[in-house]
N, C-alpha and C positions, 0 to 999 in steps of 0.2 A: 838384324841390327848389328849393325859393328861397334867395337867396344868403349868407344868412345860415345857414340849416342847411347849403347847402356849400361856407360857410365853415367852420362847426362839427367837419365831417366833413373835410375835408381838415387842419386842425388837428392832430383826433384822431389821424391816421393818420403825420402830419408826426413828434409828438410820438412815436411809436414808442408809441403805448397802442392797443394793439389791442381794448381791452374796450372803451374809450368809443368807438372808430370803430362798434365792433360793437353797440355800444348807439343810438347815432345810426341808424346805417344800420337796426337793426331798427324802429326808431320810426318814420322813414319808409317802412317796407316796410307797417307798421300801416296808417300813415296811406291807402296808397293802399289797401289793400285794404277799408279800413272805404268810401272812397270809392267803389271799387269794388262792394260791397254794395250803397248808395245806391242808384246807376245801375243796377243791379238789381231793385230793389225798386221802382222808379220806373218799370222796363221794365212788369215784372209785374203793378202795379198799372192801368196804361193797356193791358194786355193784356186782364186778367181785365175792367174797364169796357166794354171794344169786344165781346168778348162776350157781355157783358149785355145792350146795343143789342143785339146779330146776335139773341139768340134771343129777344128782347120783338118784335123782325118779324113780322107778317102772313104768312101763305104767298108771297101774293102780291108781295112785296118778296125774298122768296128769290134773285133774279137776282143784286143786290145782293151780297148775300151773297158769290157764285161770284163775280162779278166782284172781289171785296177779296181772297178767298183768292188771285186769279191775282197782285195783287201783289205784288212781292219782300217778304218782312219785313224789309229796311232802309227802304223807305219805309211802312211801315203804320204811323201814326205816328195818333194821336189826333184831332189838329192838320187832317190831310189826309183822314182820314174824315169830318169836319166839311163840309169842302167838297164835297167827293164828295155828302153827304148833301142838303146843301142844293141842290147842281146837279140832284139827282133831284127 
């Protein structure tokens, strides 16, 4: 929340009006979730790309492959396939 919405929000609540608190605060709850969607859909998209790459591969490149799946999926990141690809 930036400081102005809690400002807004502790106002609401200061004021004894409980429906504008509850309207603020649901508007930020929006906000993070549409956010959260985003970072979603941004996952998904650089997911569904990386296996595009994986199965346009050669057999021969398959190593490759086994070697990205041993990565954690917090670093399988679009960005570091790149590099990985080019060092091969």
């Amino acid at each position: 929340m930036k400081c102005g919405q809690s400002y807004q929000f502790l106002t609401a609540i200061r004021s004894k009006s409980a429906s504008a608190a509850t309207k603020v605060f649901q508007t930020q709850v929006m906000k993070v979730k549409a956010l959260l969607l985003k970072q979603l859909d941004k996952k998904l998209l650089e997911q569904m790309l990386m296996t595009k790459i994986f199965v346009s591969f050669p057999q021969k490149f398959k190593n490759i492959v086994s070697a990205w799946e041993s990565v954690s999926t917090k670093d399988q990141k679009f960005s570091e396939l790149k590099v990985c690809l080019l060092i091969e």
